[in-house]
Every structure is written in C-alpha cells, then in structure tokens.
C-alpha positions as CSV (number, residue, x, y, z in Angstrom):
1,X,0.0,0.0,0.0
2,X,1.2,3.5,-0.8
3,X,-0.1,6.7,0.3
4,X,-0.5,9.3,-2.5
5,X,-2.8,12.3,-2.7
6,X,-5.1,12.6,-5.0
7,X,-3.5,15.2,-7.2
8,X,-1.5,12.3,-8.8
9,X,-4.3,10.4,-9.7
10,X,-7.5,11.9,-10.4
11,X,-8.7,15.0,-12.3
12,X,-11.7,17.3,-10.1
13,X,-13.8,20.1,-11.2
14,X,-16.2,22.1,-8.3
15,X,-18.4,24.9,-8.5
16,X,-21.1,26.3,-6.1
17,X,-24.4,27.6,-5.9
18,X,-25.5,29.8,-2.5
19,X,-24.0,27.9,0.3
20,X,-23.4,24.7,-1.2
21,X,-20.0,24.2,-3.4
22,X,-20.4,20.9,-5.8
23,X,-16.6,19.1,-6.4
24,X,-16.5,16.2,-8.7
25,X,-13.2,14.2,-9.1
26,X,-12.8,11.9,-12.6
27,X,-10.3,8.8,-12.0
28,X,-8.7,7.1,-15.4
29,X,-9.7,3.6,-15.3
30,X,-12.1,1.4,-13.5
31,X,-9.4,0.1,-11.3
32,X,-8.3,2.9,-9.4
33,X,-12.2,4.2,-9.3
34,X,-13.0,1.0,-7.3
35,X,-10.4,1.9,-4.8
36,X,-11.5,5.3,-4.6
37,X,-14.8,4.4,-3.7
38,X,-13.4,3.0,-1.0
39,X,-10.9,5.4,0.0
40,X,-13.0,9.1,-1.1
41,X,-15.6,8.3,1.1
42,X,-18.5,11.8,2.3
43,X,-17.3,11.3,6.0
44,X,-13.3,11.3,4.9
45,X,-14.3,14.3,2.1
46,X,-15.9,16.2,5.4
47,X,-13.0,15.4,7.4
48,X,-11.0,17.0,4.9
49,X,-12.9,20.6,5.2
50,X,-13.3,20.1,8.5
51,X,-14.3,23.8,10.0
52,X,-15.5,24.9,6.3
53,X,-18.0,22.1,5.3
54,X,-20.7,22.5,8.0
55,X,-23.3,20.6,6.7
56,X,-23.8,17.3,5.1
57,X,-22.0,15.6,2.4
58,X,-23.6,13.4,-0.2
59,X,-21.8,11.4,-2.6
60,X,-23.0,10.2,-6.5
61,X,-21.3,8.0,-7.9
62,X,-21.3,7.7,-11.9
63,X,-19.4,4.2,-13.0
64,X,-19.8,4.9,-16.1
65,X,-17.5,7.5,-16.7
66,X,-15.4,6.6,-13.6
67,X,-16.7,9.9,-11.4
68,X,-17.9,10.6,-8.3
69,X,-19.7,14.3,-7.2
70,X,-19.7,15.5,-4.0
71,X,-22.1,18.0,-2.6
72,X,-21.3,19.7,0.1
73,X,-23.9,21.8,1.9
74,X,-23.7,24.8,4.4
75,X,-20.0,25.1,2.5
76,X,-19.7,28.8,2.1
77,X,-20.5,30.7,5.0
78,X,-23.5,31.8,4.0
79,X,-22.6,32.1,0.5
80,X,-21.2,34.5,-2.1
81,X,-23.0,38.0,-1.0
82,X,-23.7,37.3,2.8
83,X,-20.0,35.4,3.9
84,X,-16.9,37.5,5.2
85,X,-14.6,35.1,3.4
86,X,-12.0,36.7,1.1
87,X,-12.5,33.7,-1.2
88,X,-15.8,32.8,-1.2
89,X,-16.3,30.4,-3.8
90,X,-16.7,26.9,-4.7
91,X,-14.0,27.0,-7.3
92,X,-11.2,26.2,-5.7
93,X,-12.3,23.6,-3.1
94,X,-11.1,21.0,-6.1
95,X,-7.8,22.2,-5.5
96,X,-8.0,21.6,-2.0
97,X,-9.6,18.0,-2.5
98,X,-7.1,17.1,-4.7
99,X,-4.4,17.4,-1.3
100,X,-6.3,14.5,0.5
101,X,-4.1,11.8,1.0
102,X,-5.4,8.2,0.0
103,X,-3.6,4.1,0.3
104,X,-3.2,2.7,-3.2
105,X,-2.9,-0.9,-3.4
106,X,0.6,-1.2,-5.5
107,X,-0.7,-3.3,-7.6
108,X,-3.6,-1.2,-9.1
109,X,-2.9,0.6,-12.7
110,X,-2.8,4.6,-12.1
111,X,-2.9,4.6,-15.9
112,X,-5.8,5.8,-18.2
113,X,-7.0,2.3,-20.0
C-alpha cells in the first residue's frame, strides 16, 4: 500500500451555488475508481474541510464515466453576497480535494486504460 494524494491520480472540477459548493473528481480507469470508492468516502471528504463544510456531504457516484460528485452543503458561510470570506467560492475547493491523501494498493494501474 502507498499513500498518495489525490493530485497524482485523479482530475476534479467544483463549483457552487448559495452555500453549497459541488466538487467532482474523474479517476482514469475502473481500477483505481473501485479503490476510490473505497478510499473518497462523504465522511473522509468532510474530514478533509473540517471547520469549512458544516453541513452534510452526499456522494454520486457515476461508473460509467469513472466519477464521483460531491455536494457539500452549508459550505460557504452563508454564501457569495452574505460570507466575510475573502475567497468565497466553490471554485477552488477542487484544488483543495485534490491534497487528501489516499492508500493505493501497489498493484492497481494509475494509468488511463
């Protein structure tokens, strides 16, 4: 098992809308997206923003094109006009996502198939 953040094996996108910011992450093969599911659980994902995220945290999962999307609610301190954030936006939470360290089984392919 190696640990490995994210950034080094997925691609993520996020967005947000009032006080909820969006974040989906897109692994290459359907390999590593079984470990993920695993490993980028809503509880770990919440654990991750822990004092930003105040709300819950849902998970979809789409197989199909190897994604998951996370929504995470009460995100934004009230949102874009009411928070006294500098940075209030959903934008950049992928960024921050993409820090979370997860264990990678050596023997699974990091490689688009």
């Amino acid at each position: 098992m190696t640990k490995v953040q994210l950034r080094n094996l997925v691609q993520a996108r996020s967005g947000d809308k009032g006080n909820t910011v969006n974040i989906a992450i897109f692994a290459p093969n359907r390999q590593l997206y079984d470990t993920l599911l695993l490993e980028v659980t809503p509880q770990r994902v919440k654990e991750h923003f822990s004092g930003l995220v105040k709300g819950e945290v849902i998970r979809y999962t789409l197989p199909n094109l190897y994604a998951m999307n996370f929504v995470c609610k009460d995100a934004l301190d009230g949102g874009g006009s009411a928070t006294m954030r500098l940075d209030n936006l959903g934008k950049c939470f992928a960024s921050n996502l993409l820090r979370m360290e997860v264990e990678i089984d050596d023997s699974v392919n990091l490689l688009k198939s």
